[in-house]
C-alpha positions in Angstrom: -91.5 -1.9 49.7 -92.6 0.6 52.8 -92.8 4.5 52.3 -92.8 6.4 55.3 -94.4 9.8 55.1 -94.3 11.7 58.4 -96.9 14.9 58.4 -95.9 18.8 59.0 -96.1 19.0 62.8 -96.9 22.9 62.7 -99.8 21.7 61.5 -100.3 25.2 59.8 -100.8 26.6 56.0 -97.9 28.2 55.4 -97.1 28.4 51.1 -96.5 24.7 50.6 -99.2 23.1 52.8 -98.8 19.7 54.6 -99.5 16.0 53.4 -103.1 15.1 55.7 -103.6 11.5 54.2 -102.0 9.4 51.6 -104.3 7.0 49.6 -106.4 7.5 53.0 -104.4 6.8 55.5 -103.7 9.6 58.2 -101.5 9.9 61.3 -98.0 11.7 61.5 -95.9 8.8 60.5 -98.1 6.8 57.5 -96.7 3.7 56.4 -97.5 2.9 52.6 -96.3 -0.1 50.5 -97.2 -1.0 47.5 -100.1 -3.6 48.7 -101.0 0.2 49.8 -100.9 1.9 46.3 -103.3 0.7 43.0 -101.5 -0.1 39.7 -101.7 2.1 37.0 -102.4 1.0 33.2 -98.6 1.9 32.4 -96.3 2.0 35.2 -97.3 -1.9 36.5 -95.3 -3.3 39.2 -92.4 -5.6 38.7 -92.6 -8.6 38.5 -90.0 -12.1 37.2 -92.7 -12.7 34.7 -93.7 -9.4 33.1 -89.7 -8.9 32.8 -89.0 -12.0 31.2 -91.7 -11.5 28.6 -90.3 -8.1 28.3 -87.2 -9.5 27.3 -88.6 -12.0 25.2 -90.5 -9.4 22.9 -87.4 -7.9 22.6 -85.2 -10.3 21.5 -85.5 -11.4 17.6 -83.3 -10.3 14.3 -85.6 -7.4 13.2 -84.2 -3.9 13.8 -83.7 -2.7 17.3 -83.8 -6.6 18.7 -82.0 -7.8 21.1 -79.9 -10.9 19.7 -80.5 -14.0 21.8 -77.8 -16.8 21.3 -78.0 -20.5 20.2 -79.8 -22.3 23.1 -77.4 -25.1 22.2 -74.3 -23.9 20.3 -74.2 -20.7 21.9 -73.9 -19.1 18.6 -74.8 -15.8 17.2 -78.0 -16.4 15.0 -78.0 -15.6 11.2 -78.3 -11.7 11.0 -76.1 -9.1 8.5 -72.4 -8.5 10.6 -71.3 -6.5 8.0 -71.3 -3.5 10.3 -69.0 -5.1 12.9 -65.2 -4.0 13.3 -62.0 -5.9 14.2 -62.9 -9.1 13.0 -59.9 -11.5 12.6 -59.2 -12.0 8.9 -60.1 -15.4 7.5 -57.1 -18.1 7.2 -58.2 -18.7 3.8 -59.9 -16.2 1.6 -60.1 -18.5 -1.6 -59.6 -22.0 -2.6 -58.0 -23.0 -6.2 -59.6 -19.0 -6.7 -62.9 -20.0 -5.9 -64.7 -18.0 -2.8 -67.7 -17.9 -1.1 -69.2 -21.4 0.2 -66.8 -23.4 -1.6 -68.1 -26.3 -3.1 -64.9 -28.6 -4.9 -65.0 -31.9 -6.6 -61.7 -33.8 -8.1 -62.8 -31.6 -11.7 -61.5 -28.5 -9.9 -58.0 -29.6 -8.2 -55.3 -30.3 -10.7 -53.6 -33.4 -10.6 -50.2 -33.6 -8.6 -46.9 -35.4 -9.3 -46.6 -37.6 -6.3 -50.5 -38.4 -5.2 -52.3 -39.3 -8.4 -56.0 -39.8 -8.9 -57.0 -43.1 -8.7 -58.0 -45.3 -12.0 -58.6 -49.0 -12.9 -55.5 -49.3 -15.2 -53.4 -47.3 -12.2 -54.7 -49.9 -9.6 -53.7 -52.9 -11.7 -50.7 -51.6 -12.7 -49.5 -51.2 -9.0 -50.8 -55.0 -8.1 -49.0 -56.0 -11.2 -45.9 -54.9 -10.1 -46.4 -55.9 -6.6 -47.0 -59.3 -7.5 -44.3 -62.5 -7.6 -42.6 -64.8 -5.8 -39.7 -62.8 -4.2 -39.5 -61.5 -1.0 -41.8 -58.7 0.4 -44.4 -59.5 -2.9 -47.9 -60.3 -2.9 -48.7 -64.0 -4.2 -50.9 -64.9 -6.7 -52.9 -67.7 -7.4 -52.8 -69.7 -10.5 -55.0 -68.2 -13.4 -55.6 -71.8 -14.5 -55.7 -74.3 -11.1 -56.0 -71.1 -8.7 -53.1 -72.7 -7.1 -50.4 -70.6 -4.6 -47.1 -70.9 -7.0 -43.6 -72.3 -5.8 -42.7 -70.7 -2.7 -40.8 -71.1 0.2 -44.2 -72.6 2.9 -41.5 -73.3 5.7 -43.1 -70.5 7.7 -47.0 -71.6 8.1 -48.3 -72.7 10.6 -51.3 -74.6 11.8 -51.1 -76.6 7.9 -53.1 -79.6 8.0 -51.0 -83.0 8.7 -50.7 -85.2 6.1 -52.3 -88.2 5.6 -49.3 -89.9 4.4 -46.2 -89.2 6.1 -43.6 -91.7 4.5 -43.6 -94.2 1.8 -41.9 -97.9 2.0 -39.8 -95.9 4.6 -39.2 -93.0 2.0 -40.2 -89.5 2.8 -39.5 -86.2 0.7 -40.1 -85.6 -3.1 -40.3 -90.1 -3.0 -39.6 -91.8 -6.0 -40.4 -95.4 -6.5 -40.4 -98.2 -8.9 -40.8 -102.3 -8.7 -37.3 -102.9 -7.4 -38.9 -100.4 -3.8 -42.0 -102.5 -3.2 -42.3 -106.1 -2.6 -44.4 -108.6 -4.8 -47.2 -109.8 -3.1 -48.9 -112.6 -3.5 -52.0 -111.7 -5.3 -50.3 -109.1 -7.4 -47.6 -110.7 -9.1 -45.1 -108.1 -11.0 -45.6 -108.1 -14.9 -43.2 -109.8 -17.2 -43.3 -111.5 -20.9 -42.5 -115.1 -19.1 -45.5 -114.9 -16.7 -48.1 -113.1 -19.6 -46.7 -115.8 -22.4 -48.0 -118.6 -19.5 -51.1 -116.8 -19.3 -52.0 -116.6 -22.9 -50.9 -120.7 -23.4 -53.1 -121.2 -20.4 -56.4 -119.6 -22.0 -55.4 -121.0 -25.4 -57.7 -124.2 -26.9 -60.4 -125.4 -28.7 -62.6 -126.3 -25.8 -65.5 -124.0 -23.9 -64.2 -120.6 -23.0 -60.5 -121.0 -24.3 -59.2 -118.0 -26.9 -58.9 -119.6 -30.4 -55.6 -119.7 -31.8 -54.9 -119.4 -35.5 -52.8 -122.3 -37.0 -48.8 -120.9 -37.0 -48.2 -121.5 -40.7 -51.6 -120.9 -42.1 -53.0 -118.9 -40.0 -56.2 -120.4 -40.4 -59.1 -121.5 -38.2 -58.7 -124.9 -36.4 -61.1 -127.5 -36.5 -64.0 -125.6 -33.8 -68.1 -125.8 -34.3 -69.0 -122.5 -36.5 -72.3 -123.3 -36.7 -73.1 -119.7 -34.5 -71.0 -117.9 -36.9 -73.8 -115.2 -38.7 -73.7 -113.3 -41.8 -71.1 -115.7 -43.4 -70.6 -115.6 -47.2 -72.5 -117.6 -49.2 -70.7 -121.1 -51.1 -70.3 -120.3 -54.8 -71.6 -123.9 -55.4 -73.9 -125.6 -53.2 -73.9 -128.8 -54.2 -72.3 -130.9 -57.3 -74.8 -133.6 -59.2 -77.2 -133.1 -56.1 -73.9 -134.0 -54.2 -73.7 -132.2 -50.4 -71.1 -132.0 -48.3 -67.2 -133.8 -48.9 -68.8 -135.7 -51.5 -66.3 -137.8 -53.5 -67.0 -138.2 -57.6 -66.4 -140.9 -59.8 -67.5 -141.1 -63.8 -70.6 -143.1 -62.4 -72.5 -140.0 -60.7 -71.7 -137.7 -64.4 -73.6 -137.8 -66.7 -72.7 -138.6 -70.7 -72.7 -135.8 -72.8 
């Protein structure tokens, strides 16, 4: 900034006087700025810097700061607004009668008819009666074979093909017996005609055949025993030193 001074032409005394030099300079129209003019210990010269530390000095939540807002939210800071006016009233000035900051757990809100608070024996109680086999249910597995129960499967898709798609022609729920599937060769059906055969077949007294006992005394035929262990004992073992089918006549007794 430039200060013009221009100097009393009369020249003369007079009461007031006339300005002959400012800060040394002299002419009748001195131009001063401030490069022209030291700087005083308290009146300093403006500058961006010494204003914005000005204002930062001031600014705080101590008495007589100025209050700076939230560099990020824009909010006031936390200082006492109990002096302020026309505030709009809260929209709730107490929960379930508690004020302040309002801290709440499920202890502090009673129960209502229609939204209930959640328990174990609720939660089952609802799948219990959700579950069956009619329409619009939930389906649940076997407790035993954790099997899916009789219902209607029409609907699925993507099921796995299966491996047999008919039997002896039959498809469905098939039932078969004998009279559905041929005899083959190898596998001959079962009856008494072809098992009697069988057994008459693998019946003898030769190597390897089944031993028959005799149909009216049931008794042994006439095969080699001699591998037979653990036999009992003959109460006599021999007669006059006799072995064997001996045959007795008075000759081999003795005379008493």
């Amino acid at each position: 900034m430039s200060l013009h001074i221009r100097a009393n032409p009369s020249g003369g005394g007079g009461g007031g006087g006339g300005v002959t030099s400012v800060n040394g300079d002299v002419g009748p129209a001195v131009v001063v700025d401030t490069d022209n003019i030291t700087e005083g210990a308290a009146n300093l010269y403006y500058t961006d810097v010494r204003a914005d530390a000005r204002i930062t000095n001031a600014t705080g939540t101590t008495a007589g700061d100025l209050v700076q807002l939230d560099a990020v939210t824009a909010k006031l800071p936390a200082v006492d607004g109990s002096l302020l006016t026309n505030l709009p009233s809260a929209p709730v000035t107490s929960v379930n009668t508690a004020v302040g900051a309002v801290v709440l757990d499920t202890d502090d809100v009673t129960e209502g008819a229609a939204n209930l608070y959640y328990t174990d024996v609720r939660a089952d109680g609802r799948i219990t009666n959700a579950t069956g086999t009619t329409a619009g249910k939930l389906v649940k597995l076997d407790a035993v074979t954790a099997k899916l129960p009789a219902v209607d499967g029409s609907l699925l898709t993507n099921l796995p093909s299966a491996p047999v798609t008919s039997v002896n022609t039959a498809v469905g729920a098939v039932v078969l017996d004998t009279d559905d599937v041929t005899e083959g060769s190898s596998n001959l059906y079962y009856t008494d005609v072809r098992a009697d055969g069988r057994i008459t077949n693998a019946t003898g007294t030769t190597a390897g055949k089944l031993v028959k006992l005799d149909a009216v005394t049931a008794k042994l035929p006439a095969v080699d025993g001699s591998l037979l262990t653990n036999l009992p004992s003959a109460p006599v073992t021999s007669v006059n030193t006799a072995v064997g089918a001996d045959v007795l006549d008075t000759d081999a007794v003795t005379e008493g």
